[in-house]
C-alpha positions in Angstrom: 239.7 190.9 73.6 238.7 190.2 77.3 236.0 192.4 76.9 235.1 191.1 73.4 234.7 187.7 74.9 232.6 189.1 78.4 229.9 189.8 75.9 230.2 186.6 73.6 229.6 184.7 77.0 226.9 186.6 78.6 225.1 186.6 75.3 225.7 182.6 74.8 224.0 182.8 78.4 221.3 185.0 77.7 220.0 182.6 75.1 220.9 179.4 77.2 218.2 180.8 79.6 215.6 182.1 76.9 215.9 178.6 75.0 215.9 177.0 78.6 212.4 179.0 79.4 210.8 178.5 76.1 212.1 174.5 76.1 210.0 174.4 80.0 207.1 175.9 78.7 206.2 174.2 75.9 207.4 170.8 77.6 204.6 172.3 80.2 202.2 173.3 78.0 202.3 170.2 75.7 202.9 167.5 78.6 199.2 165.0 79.1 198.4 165.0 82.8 199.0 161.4 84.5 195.6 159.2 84.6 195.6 156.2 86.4 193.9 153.0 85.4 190.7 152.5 87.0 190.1 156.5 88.0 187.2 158.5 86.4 187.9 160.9 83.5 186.7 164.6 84.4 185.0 166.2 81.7 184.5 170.0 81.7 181.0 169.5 80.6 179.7 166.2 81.9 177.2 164.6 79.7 178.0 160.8 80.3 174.5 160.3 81.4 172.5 162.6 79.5 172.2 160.6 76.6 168.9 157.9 75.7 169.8 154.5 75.4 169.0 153.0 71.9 167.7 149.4 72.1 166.9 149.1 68.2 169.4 150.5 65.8 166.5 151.6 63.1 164.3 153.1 66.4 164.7 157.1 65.6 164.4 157.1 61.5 161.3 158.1 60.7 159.5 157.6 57.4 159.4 159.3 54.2 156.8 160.9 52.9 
């Protein structure tokens, strides 16, 4: 019985601590990183200023035909 209940126990543990570890890492993996107002975003790529400023909405369509 004693020994019955040793491995009920240390089993119950062994997935305490897997759940535990899988629970931390997704809670990791899933948590947004803090931003605080006022600071610049980092992109990976940054192309804030690469783009042309458009003064008149109809200014790049060009004509058919």
């Amino acid at each position: 019985m004693a020994k019955a209940l040793r491995s009920f126990l240390l089993t119950l543990l062994i997935s305490l601590l897997i759940g535990f570890a899988i629970g931390l890492w997704i809670r990791t993996r899933m948590e947004r990183p803090v931003r605080y107002i006022g600071s610049a975003p980092t992109y990976p790529l940054d192309v804030r200023y690469a783009s042309a400023v458009i003064l008149e909405p109809r200014q790049h369509e060009q004509p058919i035909g």
